[in-house]
BABAFI-537556 format. One record per residue: x, y, z of N, C-alpha, C in turn; residue in one letter; residue number from 1. Coordinates in steps of 0.1 Angstrom, whole numbers. Layout:
{nxx: X&nyy: Y&nzz: Z&caxx: X&cayy: Y&cazz: Z&cxx: X&cyy: Y&czz: Z&r: a&k: NUM};
...
end
This chain:
{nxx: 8&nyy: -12&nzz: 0&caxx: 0&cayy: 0&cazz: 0&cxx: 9&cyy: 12&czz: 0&r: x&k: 1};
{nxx: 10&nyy: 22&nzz: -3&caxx: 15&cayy: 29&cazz: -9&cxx: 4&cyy: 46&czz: -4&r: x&k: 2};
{nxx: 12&nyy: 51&nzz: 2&caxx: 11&cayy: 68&cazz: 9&cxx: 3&cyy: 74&czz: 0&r: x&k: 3};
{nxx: -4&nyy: 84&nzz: 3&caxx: -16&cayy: 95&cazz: -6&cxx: -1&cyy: 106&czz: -8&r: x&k: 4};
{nxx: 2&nyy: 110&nzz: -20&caxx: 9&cayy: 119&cazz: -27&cxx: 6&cyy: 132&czz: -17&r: x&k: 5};
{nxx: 2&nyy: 134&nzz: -7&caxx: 0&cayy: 144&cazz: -3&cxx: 8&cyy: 146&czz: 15&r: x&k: 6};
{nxx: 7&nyy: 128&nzz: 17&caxx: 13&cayy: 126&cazz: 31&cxx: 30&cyy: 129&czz: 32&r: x&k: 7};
{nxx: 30&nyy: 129&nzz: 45&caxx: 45&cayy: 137&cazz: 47&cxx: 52&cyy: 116&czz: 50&r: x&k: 8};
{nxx: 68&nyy: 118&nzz: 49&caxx: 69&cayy: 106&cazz: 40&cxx: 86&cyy: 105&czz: 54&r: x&k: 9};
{nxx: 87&nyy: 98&nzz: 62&caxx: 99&cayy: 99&cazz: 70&cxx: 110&cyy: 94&czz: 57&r: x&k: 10};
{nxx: 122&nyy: 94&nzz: 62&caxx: 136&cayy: 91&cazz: 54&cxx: 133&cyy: 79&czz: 47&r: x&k: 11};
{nxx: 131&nyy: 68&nzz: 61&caxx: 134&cayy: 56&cazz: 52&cxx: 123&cyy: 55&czz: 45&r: x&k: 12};
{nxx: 109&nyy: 62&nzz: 46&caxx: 98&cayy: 58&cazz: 31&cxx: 102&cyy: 69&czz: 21&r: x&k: 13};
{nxx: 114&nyy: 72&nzz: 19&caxx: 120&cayy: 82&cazz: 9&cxx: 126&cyy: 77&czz: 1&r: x&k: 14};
{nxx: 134&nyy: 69&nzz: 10&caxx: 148&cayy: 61&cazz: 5&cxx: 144&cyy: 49&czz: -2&r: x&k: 15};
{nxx: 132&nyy: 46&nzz: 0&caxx: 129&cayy: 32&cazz: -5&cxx: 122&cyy: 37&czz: -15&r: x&k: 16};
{nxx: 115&nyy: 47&nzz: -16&caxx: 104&cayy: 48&cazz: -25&cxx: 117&cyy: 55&czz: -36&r: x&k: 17};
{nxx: 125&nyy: 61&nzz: -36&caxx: 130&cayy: 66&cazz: -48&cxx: 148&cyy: 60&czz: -48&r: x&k: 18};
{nxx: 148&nyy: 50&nzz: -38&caxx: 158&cayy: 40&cazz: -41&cxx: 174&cyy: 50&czz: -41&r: x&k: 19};
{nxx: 171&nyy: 61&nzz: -27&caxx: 185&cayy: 66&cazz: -25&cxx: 183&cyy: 64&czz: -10&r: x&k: 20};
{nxx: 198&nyy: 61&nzz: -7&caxx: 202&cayy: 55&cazz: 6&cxx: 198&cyy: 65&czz: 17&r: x&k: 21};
{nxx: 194&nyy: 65&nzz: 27&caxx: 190&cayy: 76&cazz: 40&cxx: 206&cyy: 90&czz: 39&r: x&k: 22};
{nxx: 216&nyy: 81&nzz: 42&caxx: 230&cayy: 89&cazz: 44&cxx: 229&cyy: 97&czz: 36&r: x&k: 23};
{nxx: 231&nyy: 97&nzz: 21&caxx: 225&cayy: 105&cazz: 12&cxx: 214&cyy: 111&czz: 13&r: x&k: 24};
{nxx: 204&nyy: 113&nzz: 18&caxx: 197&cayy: 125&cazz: 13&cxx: 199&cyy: 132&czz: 27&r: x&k: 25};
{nxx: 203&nyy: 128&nzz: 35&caxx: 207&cayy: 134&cazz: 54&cxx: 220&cyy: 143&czz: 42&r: x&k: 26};
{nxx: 228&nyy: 142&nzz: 35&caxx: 242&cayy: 150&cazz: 33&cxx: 235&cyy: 156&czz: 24&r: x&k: 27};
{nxx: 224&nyy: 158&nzz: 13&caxx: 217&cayy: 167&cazz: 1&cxx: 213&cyy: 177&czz: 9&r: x&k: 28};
{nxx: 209&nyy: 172&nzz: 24&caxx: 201&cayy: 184&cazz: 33&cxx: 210&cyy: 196&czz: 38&r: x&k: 29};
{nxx: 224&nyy: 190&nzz: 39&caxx: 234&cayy: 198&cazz: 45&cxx: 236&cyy: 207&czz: 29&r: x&k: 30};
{nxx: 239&nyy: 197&nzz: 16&caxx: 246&cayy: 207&cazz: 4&cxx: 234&cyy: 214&czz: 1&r: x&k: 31};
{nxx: 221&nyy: 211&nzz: -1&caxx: 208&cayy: 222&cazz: -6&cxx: 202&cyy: 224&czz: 6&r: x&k: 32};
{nxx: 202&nyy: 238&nzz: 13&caxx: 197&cayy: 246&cazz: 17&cxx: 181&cyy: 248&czz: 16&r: x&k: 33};
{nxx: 178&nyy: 247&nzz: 5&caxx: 162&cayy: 248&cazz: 5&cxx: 155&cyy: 231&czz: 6&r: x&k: 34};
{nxx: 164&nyy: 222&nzz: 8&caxx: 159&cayy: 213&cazz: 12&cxx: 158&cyy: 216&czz: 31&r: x&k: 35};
{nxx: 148&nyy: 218&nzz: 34&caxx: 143&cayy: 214&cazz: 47&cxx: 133&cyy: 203&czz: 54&r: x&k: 36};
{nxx: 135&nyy: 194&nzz: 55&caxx: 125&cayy: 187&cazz: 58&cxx: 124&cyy: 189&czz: 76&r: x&k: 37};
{nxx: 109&nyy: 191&nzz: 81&caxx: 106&cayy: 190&cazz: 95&cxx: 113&cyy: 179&czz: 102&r: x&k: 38};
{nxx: 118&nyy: 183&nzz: 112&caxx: 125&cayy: 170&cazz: 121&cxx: 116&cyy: 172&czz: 136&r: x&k: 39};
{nxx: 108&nyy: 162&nzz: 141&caxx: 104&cayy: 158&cazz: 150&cxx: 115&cyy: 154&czz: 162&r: x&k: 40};
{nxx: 108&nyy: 150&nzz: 172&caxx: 108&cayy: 145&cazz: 184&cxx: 126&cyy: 135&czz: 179&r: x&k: 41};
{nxx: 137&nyy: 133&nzz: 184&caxx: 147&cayy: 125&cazz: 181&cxx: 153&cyy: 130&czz: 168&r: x&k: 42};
{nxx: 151&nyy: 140&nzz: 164&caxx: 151&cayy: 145&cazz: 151&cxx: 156&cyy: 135&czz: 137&r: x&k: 43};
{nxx: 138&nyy: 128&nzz: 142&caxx: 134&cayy: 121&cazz: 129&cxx: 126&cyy: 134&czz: 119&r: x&k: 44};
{nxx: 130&nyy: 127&nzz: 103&caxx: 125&cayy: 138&cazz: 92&cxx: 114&cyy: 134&czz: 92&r: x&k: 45};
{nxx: 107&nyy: 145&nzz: 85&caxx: 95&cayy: 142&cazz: 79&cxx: 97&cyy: 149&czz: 66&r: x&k: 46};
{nxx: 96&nyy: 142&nzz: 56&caxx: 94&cayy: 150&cazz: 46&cxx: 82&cyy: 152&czz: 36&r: x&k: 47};
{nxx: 76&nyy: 166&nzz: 36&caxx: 66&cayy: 170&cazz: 31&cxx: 64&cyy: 170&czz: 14&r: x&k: 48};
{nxx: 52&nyy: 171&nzz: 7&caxx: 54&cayy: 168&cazz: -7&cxx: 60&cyy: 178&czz: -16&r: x&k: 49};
{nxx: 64&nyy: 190&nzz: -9&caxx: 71&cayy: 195&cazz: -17&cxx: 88&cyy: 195&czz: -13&r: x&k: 50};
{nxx: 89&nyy: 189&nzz: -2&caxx: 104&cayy: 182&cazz: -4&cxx: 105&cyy: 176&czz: -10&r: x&k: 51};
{nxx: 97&nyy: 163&nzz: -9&caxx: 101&cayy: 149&cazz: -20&cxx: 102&cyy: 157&czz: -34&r: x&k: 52};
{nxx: 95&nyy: 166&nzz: -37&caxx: 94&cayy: 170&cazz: -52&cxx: 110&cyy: 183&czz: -56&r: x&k: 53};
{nxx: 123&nyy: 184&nzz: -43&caxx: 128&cayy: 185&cazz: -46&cxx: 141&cyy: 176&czz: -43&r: x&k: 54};
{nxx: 138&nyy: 166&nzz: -35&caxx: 145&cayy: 155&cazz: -40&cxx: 146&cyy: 149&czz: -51&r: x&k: 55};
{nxx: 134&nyy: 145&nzz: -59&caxx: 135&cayy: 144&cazz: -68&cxx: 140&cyy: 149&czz: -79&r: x&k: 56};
{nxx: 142&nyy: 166&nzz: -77&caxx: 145&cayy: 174&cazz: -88&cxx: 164&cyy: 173&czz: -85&r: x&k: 57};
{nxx: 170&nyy: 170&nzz: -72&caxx: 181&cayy: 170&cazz: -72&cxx: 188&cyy: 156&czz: -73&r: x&k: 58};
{nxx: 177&nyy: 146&nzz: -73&caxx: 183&cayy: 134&cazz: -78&cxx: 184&cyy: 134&czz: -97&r: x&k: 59};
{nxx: 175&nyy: 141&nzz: -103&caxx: 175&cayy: 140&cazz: -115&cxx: 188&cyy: 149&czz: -120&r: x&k: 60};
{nxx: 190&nyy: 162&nzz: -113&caxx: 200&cayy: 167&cazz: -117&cxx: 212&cyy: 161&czz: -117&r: x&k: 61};
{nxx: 214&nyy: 154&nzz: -107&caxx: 227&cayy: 151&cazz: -98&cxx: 235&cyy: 136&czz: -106&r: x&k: 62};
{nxx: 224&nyy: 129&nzz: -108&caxx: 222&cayy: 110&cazz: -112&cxx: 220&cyy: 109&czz: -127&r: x&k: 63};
{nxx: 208&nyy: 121&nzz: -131&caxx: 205&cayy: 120&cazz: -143&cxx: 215&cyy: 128&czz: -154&r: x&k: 64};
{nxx: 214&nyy: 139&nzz: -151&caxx: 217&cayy: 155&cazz: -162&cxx: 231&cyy: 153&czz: -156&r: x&k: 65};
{nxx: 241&nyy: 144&nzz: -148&caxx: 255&cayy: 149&cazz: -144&cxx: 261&cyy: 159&czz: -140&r: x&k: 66};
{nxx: 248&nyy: 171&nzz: -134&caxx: 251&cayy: 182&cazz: -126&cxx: 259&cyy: 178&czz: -113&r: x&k: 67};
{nxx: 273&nyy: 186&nzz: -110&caxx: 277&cayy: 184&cazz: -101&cxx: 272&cyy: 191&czz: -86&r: x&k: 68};
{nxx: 275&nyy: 189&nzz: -74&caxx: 266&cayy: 189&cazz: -64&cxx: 265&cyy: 211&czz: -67&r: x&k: 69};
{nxx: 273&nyy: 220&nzz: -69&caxx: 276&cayy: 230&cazz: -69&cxx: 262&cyy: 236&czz: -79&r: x&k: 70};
{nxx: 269&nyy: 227&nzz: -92&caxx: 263&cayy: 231&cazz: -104&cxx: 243&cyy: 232&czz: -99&r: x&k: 71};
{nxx: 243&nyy: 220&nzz: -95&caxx: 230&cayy: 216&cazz: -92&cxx: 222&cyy: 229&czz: -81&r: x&k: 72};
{nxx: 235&nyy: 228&nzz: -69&caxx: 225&cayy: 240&cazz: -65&cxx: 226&cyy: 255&czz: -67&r: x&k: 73};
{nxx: 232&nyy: 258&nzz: -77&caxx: 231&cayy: 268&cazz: -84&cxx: 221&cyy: 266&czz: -93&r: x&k: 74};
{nxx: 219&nyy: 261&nzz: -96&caxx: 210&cayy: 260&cazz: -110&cxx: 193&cyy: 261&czz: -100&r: x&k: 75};
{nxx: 193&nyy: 251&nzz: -85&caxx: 181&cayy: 252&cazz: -83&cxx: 177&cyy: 268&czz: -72&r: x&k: 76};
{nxx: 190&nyy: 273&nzz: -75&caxx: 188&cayy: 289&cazz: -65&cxx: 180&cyy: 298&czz: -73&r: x&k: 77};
{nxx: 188&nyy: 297&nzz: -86&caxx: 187&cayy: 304&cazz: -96&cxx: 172&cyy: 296&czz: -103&r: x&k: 78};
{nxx: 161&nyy: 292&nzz: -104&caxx: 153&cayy: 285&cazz: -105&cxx: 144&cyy: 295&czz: -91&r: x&k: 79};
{nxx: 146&nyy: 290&nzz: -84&caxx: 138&cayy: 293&cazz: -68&cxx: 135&cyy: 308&czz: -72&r: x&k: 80};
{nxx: 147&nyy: 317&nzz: -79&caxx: 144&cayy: 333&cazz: -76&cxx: 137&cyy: 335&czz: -86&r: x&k: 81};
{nxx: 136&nyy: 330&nzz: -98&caxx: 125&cayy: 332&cazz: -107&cxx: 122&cyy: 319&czz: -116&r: x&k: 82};
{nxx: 106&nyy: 319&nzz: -108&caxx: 101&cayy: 304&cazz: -117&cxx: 100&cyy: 303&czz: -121&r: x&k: 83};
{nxx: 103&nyy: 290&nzz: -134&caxx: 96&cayy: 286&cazz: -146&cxx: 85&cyy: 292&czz: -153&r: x&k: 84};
{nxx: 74&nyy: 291&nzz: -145&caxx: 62&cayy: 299&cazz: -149&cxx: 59&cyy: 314&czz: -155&r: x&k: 85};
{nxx: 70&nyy: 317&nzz: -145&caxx: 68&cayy: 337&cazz: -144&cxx: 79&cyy: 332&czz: -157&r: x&k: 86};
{nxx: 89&nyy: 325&nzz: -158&caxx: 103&cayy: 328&cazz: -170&cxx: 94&cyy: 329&czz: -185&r: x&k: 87};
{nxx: 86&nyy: 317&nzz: -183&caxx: 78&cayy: 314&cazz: -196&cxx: 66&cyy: 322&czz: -199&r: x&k: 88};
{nxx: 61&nyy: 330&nzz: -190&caxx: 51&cayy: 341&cazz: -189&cxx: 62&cyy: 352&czz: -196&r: x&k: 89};
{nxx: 68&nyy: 357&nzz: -189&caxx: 81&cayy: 371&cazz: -198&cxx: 84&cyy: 370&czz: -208&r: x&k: 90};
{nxx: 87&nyy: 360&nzz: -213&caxx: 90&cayy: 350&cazz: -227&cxx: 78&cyy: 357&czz: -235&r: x&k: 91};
{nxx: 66&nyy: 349&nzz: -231&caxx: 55&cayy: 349&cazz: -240&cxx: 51&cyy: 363&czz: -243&r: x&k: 92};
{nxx: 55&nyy: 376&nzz: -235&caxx: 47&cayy: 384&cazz: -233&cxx: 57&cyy: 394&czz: -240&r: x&k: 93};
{nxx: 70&nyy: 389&nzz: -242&caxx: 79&cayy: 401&cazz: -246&cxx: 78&cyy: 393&czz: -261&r: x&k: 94};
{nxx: 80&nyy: 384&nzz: -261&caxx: 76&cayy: 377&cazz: -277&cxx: 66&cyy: 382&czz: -286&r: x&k: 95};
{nxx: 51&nyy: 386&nzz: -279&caxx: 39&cayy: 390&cazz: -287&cxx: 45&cyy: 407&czz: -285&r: x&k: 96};
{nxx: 49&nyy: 413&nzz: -275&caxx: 51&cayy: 428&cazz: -280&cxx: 63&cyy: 425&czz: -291&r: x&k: 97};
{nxx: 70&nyy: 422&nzz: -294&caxx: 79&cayy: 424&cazz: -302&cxx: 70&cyy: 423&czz: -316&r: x&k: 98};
{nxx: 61&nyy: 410&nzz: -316&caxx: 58&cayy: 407&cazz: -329&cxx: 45&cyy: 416&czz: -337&r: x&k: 99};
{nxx: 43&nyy: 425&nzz: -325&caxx: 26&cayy: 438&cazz: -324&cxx: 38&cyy: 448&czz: -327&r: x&k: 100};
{nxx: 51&nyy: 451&nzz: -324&caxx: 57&cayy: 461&cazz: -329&cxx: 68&cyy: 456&czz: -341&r: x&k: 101};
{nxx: 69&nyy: 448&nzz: -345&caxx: 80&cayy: 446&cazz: -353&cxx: 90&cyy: 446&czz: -349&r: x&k: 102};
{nxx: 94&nyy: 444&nzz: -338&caxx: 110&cayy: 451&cazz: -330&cxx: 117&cyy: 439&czz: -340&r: x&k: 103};
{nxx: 116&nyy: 430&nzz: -345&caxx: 128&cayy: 417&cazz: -351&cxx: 128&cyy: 418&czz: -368&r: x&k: 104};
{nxx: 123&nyy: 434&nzz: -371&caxx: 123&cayy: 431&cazz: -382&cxx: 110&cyy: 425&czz: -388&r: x&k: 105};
{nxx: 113&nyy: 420&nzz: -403&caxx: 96&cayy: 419&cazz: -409&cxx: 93&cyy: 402&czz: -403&r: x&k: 106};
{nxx: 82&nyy: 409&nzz: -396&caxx: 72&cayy: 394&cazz: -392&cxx: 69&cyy: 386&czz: -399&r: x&k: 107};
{nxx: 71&nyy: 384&nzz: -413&caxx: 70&cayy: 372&cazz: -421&cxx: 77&cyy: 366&czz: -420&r: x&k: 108};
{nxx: 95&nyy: 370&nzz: -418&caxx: 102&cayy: 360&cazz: -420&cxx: 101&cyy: 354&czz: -400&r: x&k: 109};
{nxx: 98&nyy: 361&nzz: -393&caxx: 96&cayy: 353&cazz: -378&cxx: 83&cyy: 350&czz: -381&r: x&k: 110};
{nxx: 74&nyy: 352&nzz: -381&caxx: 65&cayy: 335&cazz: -385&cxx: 70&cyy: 326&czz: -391&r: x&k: 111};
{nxx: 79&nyy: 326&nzz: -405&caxx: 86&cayy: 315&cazz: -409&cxx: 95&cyy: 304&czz: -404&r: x&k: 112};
{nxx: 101&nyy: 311&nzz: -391&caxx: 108&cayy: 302&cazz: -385&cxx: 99&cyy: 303&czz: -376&r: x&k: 113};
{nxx: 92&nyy: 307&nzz: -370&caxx: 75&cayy: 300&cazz: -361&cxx: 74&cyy: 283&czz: -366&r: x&k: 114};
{nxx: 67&nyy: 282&nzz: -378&caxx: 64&cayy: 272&cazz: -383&cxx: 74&cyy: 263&czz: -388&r: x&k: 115};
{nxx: 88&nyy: 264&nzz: -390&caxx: 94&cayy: 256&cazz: -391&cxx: 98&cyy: 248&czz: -374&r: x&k: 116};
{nxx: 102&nyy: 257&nzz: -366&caxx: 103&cayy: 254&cazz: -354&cxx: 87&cyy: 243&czz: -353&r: x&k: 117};
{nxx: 83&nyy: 250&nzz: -352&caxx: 69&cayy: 239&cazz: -350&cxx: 67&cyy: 227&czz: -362&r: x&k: 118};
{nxx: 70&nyy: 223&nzz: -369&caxx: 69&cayy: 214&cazz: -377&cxx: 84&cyy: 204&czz: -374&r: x&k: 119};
{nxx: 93&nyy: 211&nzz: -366&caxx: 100&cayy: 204&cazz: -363&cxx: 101&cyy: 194&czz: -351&r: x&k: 120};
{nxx: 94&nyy: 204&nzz: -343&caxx: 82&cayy: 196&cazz: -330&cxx: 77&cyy: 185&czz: -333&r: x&k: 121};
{nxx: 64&nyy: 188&nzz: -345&caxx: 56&cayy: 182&cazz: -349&cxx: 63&cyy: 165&czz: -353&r: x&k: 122};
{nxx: 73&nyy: 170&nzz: -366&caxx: 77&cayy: 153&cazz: -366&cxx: 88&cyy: 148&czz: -357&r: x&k: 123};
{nxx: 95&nyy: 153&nzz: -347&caxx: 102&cayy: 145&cazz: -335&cxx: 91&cyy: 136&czz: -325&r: x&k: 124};
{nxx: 78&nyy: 144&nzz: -325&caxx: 70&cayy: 141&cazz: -315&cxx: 65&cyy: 128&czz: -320&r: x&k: 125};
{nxx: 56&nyy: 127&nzz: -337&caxx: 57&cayy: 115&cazz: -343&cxx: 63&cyy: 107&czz: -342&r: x&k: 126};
{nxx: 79&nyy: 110&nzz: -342&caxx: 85&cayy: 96&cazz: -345&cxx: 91&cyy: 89&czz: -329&r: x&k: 127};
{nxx: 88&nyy: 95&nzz: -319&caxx: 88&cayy: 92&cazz: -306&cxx: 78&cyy: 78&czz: -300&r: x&k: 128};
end
């Protein structure tokens, strides 16, 4: 049986569930900073679901992408002070002013590379 994605999850149902050793994520707590998990009574962890969801982001960095421990928490500081969301909202928003003013030059040829960009999507996604 298996925890509601919302419950707080001690070390060892951490370690088991994402198959890294307790020692390890006790020394990720010490290198990332914004990893805090609640420590109880004997200072047992508890870790909440938005810890686990950055364990996981520094297991993937660390295990997966070959970010080194520095690299990694640079990358998730710099992440933390402006999020994804807001990065790809700025994006979107300075992209359509530019294309309402022309700032890039004639909009035909940036539609052109719009649609090639997207047709290049298009058949990677296909052949996936």
């Amino acid at each position: 049986m298996t925890k509601d994605s919302d419950a707080f999850r001690t070390i060892g149902e951490l370690s088991k569930e994402l198959n890294i050793k307790p020692h390890i994520l006790r020394y990720w707590e010490e290198q990332f900073g914004m990893l805090q998990p609640l420590k109880r009574a004997g200072s047992r962890r508890h870790y909440r679901p938005e810890d686990v969801e950055m364990v996981k982001t520094i297991n993937r960095l660390l295990n997966e992408e070959g970010y080194t421990i520095k690299g990694a928490r640079k990358f998730l500081t710099s992440r933390k002070s402006k999020p994804a969301a807001q990065a790809v909202a700025s994006a979107r928003v300075a992209s359509t002013n530019e294309m309402a003013a022309g700032v890039n030059g004639d909009n035909g040829m940036m539609l052109k590379e719009l649609k090639t960009i997207r047709d290049r999507l298009s058949s990677a996604l296909s052949e996936a």
